[in-house]
ZAMARGU-4260 file (C-alpha; in steps of 0.2 Angstrom, whole numbers, plus 5000, padded with zeros to 4 digits):
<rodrens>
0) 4821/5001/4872 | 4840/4998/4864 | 4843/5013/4879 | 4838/5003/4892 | 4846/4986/4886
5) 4863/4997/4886 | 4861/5007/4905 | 4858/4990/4912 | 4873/4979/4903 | 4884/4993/4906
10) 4879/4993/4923 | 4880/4975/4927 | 4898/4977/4921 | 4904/4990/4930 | 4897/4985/4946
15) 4904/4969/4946 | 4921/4977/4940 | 4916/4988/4958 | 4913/4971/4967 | 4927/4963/4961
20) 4938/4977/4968 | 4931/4977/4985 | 4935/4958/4986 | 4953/4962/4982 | 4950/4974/4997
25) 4944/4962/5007 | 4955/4947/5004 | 4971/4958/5006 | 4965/4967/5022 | 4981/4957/5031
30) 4992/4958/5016 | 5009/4969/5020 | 5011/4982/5009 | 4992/4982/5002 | 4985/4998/4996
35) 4967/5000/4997 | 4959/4999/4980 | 4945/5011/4972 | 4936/5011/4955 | 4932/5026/4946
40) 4913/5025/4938 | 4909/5039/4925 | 4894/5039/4916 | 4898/5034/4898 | 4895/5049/4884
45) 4880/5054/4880 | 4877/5058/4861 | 4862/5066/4852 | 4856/5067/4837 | 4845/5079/4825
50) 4836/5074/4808 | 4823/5083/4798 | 4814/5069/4799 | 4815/5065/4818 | 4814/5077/4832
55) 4829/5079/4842 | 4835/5065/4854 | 4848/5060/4866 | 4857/5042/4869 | 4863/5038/4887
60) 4878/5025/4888 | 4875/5022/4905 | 4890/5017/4917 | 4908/5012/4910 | 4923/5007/4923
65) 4935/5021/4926 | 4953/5019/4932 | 4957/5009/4947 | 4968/5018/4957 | 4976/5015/4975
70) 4976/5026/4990 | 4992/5032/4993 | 5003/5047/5000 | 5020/5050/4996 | 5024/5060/5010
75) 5017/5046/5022 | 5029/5033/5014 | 5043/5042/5012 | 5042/5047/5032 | 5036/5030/5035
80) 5052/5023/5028 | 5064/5037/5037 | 5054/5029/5052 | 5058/5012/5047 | 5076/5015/5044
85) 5077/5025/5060 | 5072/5008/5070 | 5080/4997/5058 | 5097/5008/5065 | 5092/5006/5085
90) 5088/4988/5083 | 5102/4984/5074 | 5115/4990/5086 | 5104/4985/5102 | 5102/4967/5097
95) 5124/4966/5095 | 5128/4977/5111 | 5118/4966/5123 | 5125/4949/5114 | 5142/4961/5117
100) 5135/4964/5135 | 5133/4946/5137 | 5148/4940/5130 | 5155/4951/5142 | 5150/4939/5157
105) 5153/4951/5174 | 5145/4935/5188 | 5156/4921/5198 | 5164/4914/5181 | 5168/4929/5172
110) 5185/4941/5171 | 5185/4950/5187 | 5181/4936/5201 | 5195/4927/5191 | 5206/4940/5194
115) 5200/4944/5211 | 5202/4925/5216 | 5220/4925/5211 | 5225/4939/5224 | 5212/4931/5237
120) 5222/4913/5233 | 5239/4926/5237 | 5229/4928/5256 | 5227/4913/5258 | 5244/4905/5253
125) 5251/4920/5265 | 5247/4911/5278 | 5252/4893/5274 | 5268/4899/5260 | 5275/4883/5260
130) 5258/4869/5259 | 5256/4861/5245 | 5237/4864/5242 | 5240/4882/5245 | 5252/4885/5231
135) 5243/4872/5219 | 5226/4882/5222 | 5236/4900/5216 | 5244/4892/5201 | 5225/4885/5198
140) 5217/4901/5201 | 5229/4909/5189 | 5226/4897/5175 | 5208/4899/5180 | 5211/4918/5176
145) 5217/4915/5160 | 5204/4903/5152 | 5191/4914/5156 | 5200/4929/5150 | 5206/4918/5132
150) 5186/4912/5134 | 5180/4929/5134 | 5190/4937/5119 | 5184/4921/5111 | 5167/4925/5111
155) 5170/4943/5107 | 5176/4936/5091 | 5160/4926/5089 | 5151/4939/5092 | 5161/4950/5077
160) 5158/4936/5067 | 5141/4934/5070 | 5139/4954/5064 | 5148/4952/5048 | 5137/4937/5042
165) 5123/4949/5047 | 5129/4962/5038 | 5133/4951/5025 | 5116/4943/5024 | 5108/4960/5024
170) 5121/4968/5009 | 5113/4951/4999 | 5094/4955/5003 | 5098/4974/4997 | 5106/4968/4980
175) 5092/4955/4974 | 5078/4969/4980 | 5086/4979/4969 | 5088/4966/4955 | 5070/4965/4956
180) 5067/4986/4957 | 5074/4987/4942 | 5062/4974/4934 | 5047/4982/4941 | 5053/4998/4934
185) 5051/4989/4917 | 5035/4983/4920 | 5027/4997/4931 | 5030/5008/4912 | 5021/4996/4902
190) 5007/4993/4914 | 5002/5010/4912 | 4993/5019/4926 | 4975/5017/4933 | 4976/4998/4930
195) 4972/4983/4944 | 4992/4979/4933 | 5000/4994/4940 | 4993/4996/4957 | 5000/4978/4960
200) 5016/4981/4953 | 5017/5000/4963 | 5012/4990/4979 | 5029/4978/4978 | 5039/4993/4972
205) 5034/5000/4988 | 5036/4986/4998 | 5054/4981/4991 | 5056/5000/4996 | 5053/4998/5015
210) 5065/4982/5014 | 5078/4991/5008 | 5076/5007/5020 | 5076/4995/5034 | 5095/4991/5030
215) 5101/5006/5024 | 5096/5025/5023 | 5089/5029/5005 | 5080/5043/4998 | 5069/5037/4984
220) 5062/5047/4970 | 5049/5042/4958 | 5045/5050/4937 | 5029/5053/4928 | 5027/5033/4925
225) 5029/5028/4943 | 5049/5021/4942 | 5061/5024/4956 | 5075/5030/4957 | 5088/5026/4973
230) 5102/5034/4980 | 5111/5033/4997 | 5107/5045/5012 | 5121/5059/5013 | 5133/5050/5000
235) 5132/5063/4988 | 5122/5055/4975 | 5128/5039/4975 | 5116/5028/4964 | 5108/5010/4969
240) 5095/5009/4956 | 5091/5021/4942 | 5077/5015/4928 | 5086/4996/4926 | 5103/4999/4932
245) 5108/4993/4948 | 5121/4994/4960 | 5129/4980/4970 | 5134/4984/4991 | 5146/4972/4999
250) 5153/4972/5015 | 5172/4973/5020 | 5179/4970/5038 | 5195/4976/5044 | 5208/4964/5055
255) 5201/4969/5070 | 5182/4967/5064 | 5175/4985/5061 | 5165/4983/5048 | 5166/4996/5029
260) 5155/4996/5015 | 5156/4998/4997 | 5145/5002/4982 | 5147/4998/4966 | 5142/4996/4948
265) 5126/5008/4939 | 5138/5017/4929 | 5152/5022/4944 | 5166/5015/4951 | 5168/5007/4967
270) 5168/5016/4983 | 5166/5015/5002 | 5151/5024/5008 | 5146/5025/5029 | 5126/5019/5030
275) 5114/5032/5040 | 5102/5026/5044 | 5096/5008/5041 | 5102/4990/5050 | 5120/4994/5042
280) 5124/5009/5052 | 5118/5000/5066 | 5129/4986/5063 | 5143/4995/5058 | 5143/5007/5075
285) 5142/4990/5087 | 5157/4983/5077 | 5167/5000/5082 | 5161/4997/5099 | 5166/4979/5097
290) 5182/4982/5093 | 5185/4995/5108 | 5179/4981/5119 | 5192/4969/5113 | 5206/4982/5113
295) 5203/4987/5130 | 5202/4966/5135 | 5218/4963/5125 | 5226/4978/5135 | 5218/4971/5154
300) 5227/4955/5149 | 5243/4962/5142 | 5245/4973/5158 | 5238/4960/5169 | 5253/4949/5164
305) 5266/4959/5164 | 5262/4965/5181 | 5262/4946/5187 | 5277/4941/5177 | 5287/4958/5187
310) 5281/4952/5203 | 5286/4934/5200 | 5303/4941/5195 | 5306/4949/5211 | 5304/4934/5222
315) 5311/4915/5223 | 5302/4896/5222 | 5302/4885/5236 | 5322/4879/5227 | 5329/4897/5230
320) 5329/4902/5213 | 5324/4916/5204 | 5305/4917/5198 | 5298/4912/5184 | 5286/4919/5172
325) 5269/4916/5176 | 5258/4919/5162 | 5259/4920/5142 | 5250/4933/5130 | 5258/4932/5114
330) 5245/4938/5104 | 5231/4947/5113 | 5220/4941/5128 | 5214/4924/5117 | 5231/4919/5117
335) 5233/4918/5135 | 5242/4904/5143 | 5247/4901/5162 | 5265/4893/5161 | 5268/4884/5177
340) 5258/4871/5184 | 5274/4865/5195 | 5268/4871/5214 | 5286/4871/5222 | 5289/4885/5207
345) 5277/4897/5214 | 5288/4913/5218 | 5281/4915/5238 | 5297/4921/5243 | 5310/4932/5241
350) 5329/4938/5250 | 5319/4946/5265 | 5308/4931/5270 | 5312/4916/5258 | 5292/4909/5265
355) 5281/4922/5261 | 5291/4939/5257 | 5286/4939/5241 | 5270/4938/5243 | 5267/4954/5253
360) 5270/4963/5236 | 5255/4953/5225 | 5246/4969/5230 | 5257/4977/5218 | 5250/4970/5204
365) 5234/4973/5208 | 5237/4991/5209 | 5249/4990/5195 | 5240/4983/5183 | 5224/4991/5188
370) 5217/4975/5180 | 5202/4972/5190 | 5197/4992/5190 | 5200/4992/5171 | 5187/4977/5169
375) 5174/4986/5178 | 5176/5001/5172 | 5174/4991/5154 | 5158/4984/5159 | 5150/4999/5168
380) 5152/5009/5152 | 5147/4997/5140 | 5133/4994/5151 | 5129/5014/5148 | 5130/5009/5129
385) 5117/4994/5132 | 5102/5006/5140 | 5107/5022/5129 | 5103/5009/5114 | 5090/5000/5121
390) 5081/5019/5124 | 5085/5024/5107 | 5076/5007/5101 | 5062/5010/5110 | 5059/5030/5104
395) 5064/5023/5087 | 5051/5009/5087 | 5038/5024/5095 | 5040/5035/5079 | 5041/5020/5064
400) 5022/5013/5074 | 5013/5033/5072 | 5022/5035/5053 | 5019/5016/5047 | 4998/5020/5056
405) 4998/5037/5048 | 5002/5028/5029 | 4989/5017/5034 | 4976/5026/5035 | 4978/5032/5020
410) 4983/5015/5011 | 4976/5003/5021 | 4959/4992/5021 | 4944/4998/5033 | 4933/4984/5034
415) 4917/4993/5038 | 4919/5006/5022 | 4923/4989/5014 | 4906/4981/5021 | 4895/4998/5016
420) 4904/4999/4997 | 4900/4980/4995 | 4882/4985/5000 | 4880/4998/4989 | 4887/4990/4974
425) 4877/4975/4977 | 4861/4984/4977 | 4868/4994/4962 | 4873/4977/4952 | 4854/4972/4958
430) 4845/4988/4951 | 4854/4987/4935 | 4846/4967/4933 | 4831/4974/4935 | 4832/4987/4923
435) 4836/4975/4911 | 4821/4962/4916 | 4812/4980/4916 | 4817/4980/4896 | 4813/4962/4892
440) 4796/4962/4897 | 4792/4980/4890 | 4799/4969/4872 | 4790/4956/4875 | 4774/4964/4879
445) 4775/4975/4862 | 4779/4958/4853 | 4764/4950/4863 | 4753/4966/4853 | 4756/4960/4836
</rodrens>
């Protein structure tokens, strides 16, 4: 009777150990970075026993609670963050090419109808070289040309900043992920495998994994406890997290605002290192072509200038005397200035034709300073950069969608094998009540006897 008293406590236990686990299931069917839960149920050792006085017997423990362990696939995680850090890459540098593209403004207000418009206010003064409004409306469209031009390499420059603070807001994300790696390494050893304990902690080491993929190409390794142990992607070993040492990445940026990275700390010494992989190397790749735009925009507007300042040279103001120069660029295109505002200073003429001699050689400067063709040709490739990068995104995003669903049909929670587990361990939990009932009245009955 003890027997039946024991197979039916013992299985009210471990079904409900079995229910309890199917409701973490459940309630974390929508948690990121969840991995499905399954009990192990053994049936409890069985011992016997023979006396000379009794006959032989046998005592059945019933059901005892295995470990509880979580679905998981190595291989699926680890391509599931290459995946992630693929994407993390093609987003990255997408996301800063197009605020590039846009920063880049190619419409009615942007570089090249300013420069166009100074050559088409040169027309159009041609033909009236000595009105006022005509002279006053070249002058404007040079100052015009200027602003948007000193406009432009302006919000360049917001745009590099704006990639730094990303970058640097990404290198401070890494560094407390793996400030707390290296406390879950800690406690994923003590917890001790098969325990609800460690499949909680091995669910936010893998999580903090993906996290970190995401900015920066990793290759993780795990011992016989479950710890991780991080080094960079094709750096030659170099350590971010091994048992509880961490490293520390920071960011550097150069004058004309390419980004570098460095590593340091976890026993070595402090070093640059170029991320593959991850939102870094994406970041890092649009400040190189960041810094090309602004280069070839610096060089538009240095040639630009001294192109205009040559031709105003070669002509005379409305006073006889020799041009002046017309525009500044002392430091780049963002320091370009237009330096006369005076419309009787506006060089039209020259010893040929005093009126308007001059001004049949503005052509020059357009085919001198190849300013206009320069621009376009800038915009046409970086445009080129803007859909290569937006079709790498989008085959990137593709192959991270079938890695992360092929990891999560191991890991993840299927609701209807939830439903028919919860059905089975309920009429389990149910037969187990009986069985004891079953014993209580048989006890009570023989009780009853006497």
């Amino acid at each position: 009777m003890s027997d039946l008293l024991q197979i039916g406590s013992s299985g009210l236990r471990a079904y409900r150990n079995a229910l309890s686990t199917v409701s973490d299931n459940v309630a974390n069917s929508n948690t990121a970075g969840f991995s499905r839960r399954k009990i192990e149920l053994n049936e409890s050792s069985v011992s016997a026993s023979t006396s000379i006085l009794y006959r032989p017997q046998a005592t059945f423990g019933g059901v005892e609670t295995g470990a509880i362990s979580r679905a998981w696939d190595q291989f699926k995680s680890a391509d599931a963050r290459l995946s992630g850090s693929d994407y993390g890459e093609a987003a990255s540098r997408l996301t800063w090419v197009q605020r590039t593209e846009t920063a880049l403004d190619d419409g009615d207000s942007g570089v090249g109808a300013r420069l166009t418009a100074i050559f088409n206010a040169g027309d159009q003064l041609s033909a009236d070289p000595n009105g006022d409004f005509p002279r006053r409306n070249f002058l404007s469209s040079i100052d015009q040309a200027a602003a948007t031009i000193r406009q432009t390499a302006d919000d360049l420059a917001q745009v590099a900043d704006g990639i730094e603070s990303d970058a640097l807001a990404g290198a401070d994300l890494v560094n407390a992920d793996l400030q707390t790696l290296a406390r879950l390494n800690v406690q994923i050893k003590k917890a001790g495998a098969g325990t609800a304990t460690y499949a909680q902690v091995a669910d936010e080491r893998d999580r903090l994994l993906d996290e970190i993929a995401s900015k920066v190409g990793i290759d993780a390794s795990f011992d016989n406890f479950g710890a991780v142990r991080i080094t960079l992607t094709g750096s030659n070993g170099k350590v971010l997290l091994e048992d509880a040492r961490t490293a520390q990445v920071g960011v550097q940026r150069a004058a004309d605002g390419r980004l570098g990275f460095l590593v340091s700390g976890a026993g070595q010494p402090s070093s640059t290192f170029t991320p593959i992989g991850g939102a870094f190397a994406g970041l890092k790749d649009a400040s190189e072509q960041l810094a090309g735009r602004r280069q070839e925009l610096d060089g538009i507007a240095s040639d630009f200038a001294t192109a205009l300042n040559t031709w105003s040279g070669q002509g005379l103001d409305k006073n006889g005397n020799a041009g002046t120069a017309l525009l500044s660029v002392t430091a780049g295109a963002a320091s370009m200035q237009a330096l006369v505002t005076d419309p009787n200073l506006v060089p039209a003429g020259d010893s040929s034709n005093a009126d308007f001699g001059n001004l049949l050689n503005l052509s020059t400067v357009r085919t001198g300073s190849k300013a206009e063709d320069n621009w376009v040709a800038m915009v046409a490739n970086h445009g080129q950069a803007v859909a290569s990068a937006k079709t790498n995104s989008d085959v990137t995003s593709a192959r991270r969608d079938i890695a992360f669903s092929a990891r999560d049909a191991v890991s993840g929670v299927d609701l209807d094998t939830e439903a028919a587990d919860l059905l089975r361990y309920q009429q389990a939990y149910s037969a187990c009540a009986h069985i004891i009932q079953a014993a209580k009245e048989t006890m009570q009955t023989i009780l009853d006897i006497f």
